[in-house]
C-alpha positions in Angstrom: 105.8 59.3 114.2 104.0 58.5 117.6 102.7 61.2 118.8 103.4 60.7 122.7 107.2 61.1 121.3 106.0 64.7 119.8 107.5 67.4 122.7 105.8 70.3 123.4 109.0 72.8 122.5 108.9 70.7 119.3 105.8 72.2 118.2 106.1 75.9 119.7 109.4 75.7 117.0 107.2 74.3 114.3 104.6 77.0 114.7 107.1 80.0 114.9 108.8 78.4 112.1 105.9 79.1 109.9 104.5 82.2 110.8 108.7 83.8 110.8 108.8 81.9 107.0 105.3 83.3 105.8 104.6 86.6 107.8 108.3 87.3 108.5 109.3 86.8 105.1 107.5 88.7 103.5 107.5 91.6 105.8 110.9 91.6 104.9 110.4 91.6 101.4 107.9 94.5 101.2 108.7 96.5 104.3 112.7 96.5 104.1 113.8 94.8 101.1 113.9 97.5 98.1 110.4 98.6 99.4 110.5 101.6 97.3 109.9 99.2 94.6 106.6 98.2 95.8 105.8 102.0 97.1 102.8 101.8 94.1 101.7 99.0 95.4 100.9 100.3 98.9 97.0 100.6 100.0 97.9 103.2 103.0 100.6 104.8 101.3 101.7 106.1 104.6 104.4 103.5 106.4 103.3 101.9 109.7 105.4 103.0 112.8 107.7 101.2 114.5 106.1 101.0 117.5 103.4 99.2 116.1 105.2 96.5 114.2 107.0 96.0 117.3 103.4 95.2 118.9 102.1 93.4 116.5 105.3 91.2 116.9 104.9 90.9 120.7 101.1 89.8 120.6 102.2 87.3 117.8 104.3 85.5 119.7 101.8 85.6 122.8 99.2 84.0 120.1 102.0 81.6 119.2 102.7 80.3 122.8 98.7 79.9 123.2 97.9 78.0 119.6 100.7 76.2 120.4 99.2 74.8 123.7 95.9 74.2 122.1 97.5 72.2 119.1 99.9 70.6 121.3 96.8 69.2 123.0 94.7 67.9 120.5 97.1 66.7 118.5 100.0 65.2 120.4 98.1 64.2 124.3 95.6 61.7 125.0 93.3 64.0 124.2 93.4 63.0 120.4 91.8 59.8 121.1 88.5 61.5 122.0 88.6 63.5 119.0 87.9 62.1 115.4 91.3 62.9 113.7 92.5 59.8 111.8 96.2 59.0 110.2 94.9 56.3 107.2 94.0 58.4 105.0 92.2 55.1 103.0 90.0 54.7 106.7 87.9 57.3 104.1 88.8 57.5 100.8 91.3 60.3 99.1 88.1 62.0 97.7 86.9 62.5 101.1 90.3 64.2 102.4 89.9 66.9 99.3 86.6 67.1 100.5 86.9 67.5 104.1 89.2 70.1 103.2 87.2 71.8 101.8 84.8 71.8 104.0 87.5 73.0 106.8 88.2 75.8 104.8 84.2 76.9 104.4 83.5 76.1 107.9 86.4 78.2 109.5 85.1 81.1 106.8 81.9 80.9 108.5 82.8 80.5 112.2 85.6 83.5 111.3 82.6 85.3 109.9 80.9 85.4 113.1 82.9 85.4 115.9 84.7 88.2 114.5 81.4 90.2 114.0 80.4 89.5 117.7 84.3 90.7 119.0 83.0 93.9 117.0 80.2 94.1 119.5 81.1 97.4 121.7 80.7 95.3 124.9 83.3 92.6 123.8 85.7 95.1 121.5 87.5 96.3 124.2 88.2 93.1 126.0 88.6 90.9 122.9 89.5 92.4 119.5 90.8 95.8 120.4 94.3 94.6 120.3 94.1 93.4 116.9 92.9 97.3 115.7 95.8 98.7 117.3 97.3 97.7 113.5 95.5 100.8 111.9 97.9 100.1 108.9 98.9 96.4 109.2 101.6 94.7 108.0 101.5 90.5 108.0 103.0 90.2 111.0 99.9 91.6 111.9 98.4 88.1 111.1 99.0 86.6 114.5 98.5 90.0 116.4 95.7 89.0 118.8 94.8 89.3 122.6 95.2 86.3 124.3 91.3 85.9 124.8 90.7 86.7 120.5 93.6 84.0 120.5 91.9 81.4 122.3 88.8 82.3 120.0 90.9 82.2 116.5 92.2 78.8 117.7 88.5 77.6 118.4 88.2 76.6 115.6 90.3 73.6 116.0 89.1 71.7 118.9 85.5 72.3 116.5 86.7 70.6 113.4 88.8 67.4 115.3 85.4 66.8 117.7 83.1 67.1 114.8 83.7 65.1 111.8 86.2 62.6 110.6 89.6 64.9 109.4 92.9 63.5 108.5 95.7 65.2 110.0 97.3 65.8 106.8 94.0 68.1 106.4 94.9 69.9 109.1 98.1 70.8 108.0 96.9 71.7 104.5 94.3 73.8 105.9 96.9 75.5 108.7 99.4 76.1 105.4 96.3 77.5 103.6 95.3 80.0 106.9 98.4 81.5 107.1 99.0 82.2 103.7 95.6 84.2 103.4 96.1 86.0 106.5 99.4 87.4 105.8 97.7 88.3 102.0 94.7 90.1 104.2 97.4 92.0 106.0 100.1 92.6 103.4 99.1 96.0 103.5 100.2 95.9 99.5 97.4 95.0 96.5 98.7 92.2 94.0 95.7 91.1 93.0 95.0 91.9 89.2 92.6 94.4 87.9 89.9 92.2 86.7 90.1 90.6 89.9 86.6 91.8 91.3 85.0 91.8 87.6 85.3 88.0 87.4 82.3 86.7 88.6 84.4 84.0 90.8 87.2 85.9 92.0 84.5 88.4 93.2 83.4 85.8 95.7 87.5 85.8 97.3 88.6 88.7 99.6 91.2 90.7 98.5 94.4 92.3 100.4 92.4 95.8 100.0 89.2 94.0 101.6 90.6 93.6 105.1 92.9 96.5 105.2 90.6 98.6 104.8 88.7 96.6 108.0 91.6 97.7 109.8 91.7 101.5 108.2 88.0 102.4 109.1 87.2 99.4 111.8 84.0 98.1 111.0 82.9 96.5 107.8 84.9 94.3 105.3 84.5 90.5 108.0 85.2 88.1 106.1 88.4 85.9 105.9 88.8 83.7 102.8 85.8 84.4 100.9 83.5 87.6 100.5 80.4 85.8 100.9 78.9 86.4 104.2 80.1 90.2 103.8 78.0 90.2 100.6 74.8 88.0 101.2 74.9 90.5 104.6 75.6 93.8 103.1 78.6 94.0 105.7 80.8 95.1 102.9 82.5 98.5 103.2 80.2 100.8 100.8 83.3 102.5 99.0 85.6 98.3 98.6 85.2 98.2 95.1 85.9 102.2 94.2 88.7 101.7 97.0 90.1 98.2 94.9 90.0 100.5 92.0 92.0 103.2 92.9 94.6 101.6 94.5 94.9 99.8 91.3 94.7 102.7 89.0 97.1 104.1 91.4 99.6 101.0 91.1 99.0 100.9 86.9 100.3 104.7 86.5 103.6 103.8 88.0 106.4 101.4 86.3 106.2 98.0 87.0 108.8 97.0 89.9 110.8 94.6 87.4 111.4 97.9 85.4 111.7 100.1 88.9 
């Protein structure tokens, strides 16, 4: 498709589209749909209030609008051809697309990392990232809950990886698929993730549903998005995660199993 024939609307649908079919979804699934079933599952066990699901839907949409604009730009204006984004994927090779992906995902880690450390920083929080704490007990529509200045900061990391090295748009959407997922998994409020899960000495290294709720529960520690390695190599990790992964599981293992609830 050329991309000057791409309309603006176009993409605002495209974006909504996603975050309604991942975050809206599944707040649907676990927060209406026989959620009694998945009571055991809860980390807060206490439900969220209306009220702030309704705000975490209003900033979401506000965050939508703005990513929208900045995507919109980059991807679809004559902007894209100062970046380095390329369509062929053979300009580079197929290992270098699984690569560069890769390296997306570990480089939006790291900038994530940071940034959301220095919004932590008293004399930013209440300008930047207080909005985003208002979800005490999130629920993944609280993925997309941001100010619109900690929106213009989450979407940073965009313009970064287009002006920077040689990424195929097809990464892009990967890595945007792969985003979403994980943030509405950091703010499901509900632990899947299997017992063993921070035994293994690889899934150790991954963040965990429990890792960023309890971010949001105690608001400091716990900074990490994908991975759980700045948070460890730092010493940034709440000093109770692993005795709090623990008993949520013990928790959810004492209860039946929702396929015999």
């Amino acid at each position: 498709m050329d991309y000057r024939h791409v309309e603006f609307w176009q993409v605002m649908i495209a974006s909504s589209f996603r975050y309604f079919v991942f975050a809206g979804i599944t707040y649907l699934v676990f927060y209406v749909w026989r959620r009694k079933n998945w009571l055991h599952y809860k980390i807060q066990q206490k439900s969220p209030t209306s009220k702030a699901v309704n705000a975490e839907l209003k900033y979401s949409m506000i965050t939508l609008f703005i990513f929208t604009v900045v995507i919109y730009s980059l991807l679809f204006t004559s902007i894209r051809n100062n970046t380095r984004l390329y369509t062929d994927i053979h300009e580079y090779s197929v290992l270098y697309f699984f690569i560069s992906l890769a390296g997306v995902v570990l480089l939006h880690d790291t900038y994530f990392y940071w940034t959301h450390r220095l919004m932590h920083w008293k004399k930013l929080f209440p300008f930047v990232h207080h909005i985003h704490h208002h979800s005490h007990n999130p629920t993944p529509l609280a993925a997309f809950s941001f100010h619109p200045l900690e929106a213009l900061i989450e979407i940073g990391i965009l313009p970064l990886i287009a002006f920077t090295f040689p990424v195929h748009r097809g990464v892009i959407a990967a890595f945007s698929l792969y985003m979403i997922v994980m943030n509405v998994i950091g703010h499901l409020g509900f632990e899947l993730y299997p017992s063993w899960f921070l035994k293994n000495s690889v899934t150790r290294w991954l963040t965990t549903s429990t890792h960023h709720n309890m971010h949001h529960h105690y608001g400091k520690g716990n900074y990490g998005l994908y991975f759980n390695i700045w948070d460890r190599l730092l010493k940034t990790n709440h000093p109770q995660y692993e005795m709090e992964f623990a008993k949520v599981i013990a928790g959810r293992d004492k209860e039946p199993s929702v396929a015999n609830g």
